[in-house]
C-alpha positions as CSV (number, residue, x, y, z in Angstrom):
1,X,0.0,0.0,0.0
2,X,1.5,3.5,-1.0
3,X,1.8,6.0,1.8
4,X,-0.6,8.4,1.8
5,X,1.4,11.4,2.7
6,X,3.6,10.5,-0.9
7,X,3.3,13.3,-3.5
8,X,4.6,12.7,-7.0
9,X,4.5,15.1,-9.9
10,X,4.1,13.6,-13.5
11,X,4.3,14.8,-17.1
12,X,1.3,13.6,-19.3
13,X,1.1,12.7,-23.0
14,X,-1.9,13.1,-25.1
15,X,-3.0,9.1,-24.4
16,X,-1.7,8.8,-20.6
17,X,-4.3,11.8,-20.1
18,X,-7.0,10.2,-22.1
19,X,-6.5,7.0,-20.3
20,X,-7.6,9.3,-16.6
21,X,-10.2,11.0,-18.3
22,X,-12.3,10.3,-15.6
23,X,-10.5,11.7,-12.9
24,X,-9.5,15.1,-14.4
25,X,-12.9,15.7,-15.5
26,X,-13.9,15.0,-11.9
27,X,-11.1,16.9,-10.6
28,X,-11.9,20.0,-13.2
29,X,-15.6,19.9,-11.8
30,X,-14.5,19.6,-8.3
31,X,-12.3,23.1,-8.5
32,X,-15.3,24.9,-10.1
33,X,-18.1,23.8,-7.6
34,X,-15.5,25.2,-5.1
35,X,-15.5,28.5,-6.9
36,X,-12.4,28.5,-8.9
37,X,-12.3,31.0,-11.6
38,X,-10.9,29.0,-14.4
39,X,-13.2,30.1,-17.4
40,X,-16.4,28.1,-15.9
41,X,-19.4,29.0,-14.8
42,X,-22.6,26.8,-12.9
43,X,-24.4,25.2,-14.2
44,X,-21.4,22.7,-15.1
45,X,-21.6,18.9,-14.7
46,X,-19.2,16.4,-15.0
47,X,-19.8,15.9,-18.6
48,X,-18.9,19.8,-19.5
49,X,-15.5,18.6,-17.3
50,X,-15.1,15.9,-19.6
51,X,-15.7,17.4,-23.0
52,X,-13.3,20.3,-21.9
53,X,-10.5,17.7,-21.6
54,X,-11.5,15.8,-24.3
55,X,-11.9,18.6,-27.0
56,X,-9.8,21.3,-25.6
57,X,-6.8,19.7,-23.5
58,X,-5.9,16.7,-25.2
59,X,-5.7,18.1,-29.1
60,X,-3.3,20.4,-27.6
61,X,-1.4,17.8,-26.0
62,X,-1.4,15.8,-29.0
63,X,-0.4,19.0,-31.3
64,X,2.0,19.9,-28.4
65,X,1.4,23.2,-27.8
66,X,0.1,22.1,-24.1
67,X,2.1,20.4,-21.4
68,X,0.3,18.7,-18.9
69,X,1.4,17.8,-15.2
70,X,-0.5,16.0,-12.5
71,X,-0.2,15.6,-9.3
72,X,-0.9,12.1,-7.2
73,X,-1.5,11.9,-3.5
74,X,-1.0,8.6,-2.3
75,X,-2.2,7.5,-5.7
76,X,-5.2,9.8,-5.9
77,X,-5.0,12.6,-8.7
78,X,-4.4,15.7,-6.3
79,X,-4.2,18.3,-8.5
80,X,-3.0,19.6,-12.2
81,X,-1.2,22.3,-14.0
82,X,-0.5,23.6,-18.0
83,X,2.3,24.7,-19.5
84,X,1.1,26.5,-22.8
85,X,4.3,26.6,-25.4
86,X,2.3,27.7,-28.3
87,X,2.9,31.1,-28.6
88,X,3.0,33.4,-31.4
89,X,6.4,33.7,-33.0
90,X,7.1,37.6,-31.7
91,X,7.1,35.3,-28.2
92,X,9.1,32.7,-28.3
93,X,10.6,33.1,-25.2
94,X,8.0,33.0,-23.3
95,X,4.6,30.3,-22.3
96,X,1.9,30.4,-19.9
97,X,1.0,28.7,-16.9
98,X,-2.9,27.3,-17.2
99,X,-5.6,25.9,-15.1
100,X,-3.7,25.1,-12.0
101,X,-6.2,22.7,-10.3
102,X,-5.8,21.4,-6.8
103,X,-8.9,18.9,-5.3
104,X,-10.3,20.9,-2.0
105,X,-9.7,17.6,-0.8
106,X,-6.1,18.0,-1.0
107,X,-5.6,21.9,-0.4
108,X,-2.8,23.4,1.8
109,X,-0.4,20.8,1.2
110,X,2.3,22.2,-1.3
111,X,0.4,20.2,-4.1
112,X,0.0,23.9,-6.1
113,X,3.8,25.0,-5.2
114,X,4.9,21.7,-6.5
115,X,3.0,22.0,-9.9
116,X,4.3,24.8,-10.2
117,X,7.8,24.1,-9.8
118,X,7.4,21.0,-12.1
119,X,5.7,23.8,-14.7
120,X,8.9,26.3,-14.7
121,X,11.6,23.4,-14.8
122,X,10.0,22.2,-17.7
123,X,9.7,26.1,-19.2
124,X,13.3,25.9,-18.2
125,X,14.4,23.2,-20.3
126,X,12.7,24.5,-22.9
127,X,14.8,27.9,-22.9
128,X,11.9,30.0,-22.3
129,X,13.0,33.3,-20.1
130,X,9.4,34.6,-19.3
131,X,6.3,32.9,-17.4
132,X,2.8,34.3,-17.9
133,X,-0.6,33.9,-15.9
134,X,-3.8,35.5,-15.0
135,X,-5.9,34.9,-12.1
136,X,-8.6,36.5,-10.3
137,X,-7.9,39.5,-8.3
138,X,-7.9,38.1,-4.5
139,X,-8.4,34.4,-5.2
140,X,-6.4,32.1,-3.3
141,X,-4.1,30.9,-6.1
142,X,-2.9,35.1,-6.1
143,X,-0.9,34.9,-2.9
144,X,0.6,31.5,-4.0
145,X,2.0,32.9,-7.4
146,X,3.3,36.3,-5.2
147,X,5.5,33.5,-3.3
148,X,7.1,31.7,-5.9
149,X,8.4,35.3,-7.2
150,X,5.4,36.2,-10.2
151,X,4.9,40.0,-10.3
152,X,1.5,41.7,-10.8
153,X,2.0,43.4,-14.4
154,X,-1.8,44.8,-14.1
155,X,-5.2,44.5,-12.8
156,X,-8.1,44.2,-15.7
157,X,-11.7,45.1,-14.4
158,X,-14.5,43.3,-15.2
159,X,-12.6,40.4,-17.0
160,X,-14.6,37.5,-16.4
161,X,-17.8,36.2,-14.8
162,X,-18.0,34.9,-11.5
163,X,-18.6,30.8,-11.3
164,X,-21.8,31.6,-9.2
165,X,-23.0,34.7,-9.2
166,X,-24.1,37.3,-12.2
167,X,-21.0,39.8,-11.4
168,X,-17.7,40.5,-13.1
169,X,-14.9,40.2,-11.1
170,X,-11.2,41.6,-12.2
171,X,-8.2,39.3,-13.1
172,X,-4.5,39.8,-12.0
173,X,-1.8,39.4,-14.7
174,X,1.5,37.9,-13.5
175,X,4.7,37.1,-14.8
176,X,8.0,36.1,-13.6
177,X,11.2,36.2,-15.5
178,X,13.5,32.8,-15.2
């Protein structure tokens, strides 16, 4: 029997992800009916999780403009993060940190920090010199990214709906040089 308190950190392919369709889509669906602001709103059921994996996540994995790590907890999928790499050729220096996901379950327990360290070795070994993000002014993940050294570039107002309610709320836009 693994050990619960075990965390490992893995880089997924295109099939590998499609093989734990299941649990991402449950893990996507987990993070927005805890009010993550990650570009969903309610209602959003399992299925919605799914097809976002499906027709979204793992084309771009296949293409490979999308990097994909998970997180396992004793074996159970803790959390996620993406690396995007496909940008424009003005910018290729830089990629984008996506959809870092950590089950409530599993909160407060480096699982994010982790992710994210996976994320910028990886931009790393790519030779990429510049990190982006954006996430919602004041959401948990904000003080998170402020510790692993991101800087706030700008505050947009009224960027994106709120999971639950009929409000805008603003979004942060970090970055952090390597």
């Amino acid at each position: 029997m693994q050990d619960s308190s075990t965390l490992s950190i893995e880089r997924m392919d295109a099939g590998a992800a499609e093989h734990i369709l299941p649990e991402l889509a449950a893990l996507l669906h987990a993070c927005v009916h805890d009010g993550a602001s990650i570009g969903f709103i309610l209602p959003f059921g399992i299925e919605d999780a799914a097809g976002f994996w499906r027709g979204t996540i793992l084309p771009a994995l296949v293409s490979g403009g999308r990097i994909l790590f998970i997180a396992r907890q004793g074996g159970a999928l803790a959390g996620s993060v993406q690396l995007v790499v496909d940008t424009p050729p003005n910018q290729p220096h830089r990629v984008e940190a996506s959809k870092l996901l950590v089950d409530p379950a599993f909160r407060r327990r480096g699982i994010g920090r982790a992710l994210m360290g996976a994320l910028e070795g990886e931009a790393r070994s790519l030779g990429r010199s510049l990190i982006t993000l954006d996430t919602r002014t004041g959401d948990r993940a904000e003080p998170l990214y402020a510790a692993l050294g991101f800087s706030v570039a700008g505050i947009i107002p009224g960027y994106c709906r709120d999971p639950f309610h009929d409000h805008l709320d603003a979004t942060t836009v970090m970055y952090k040089r390597l």
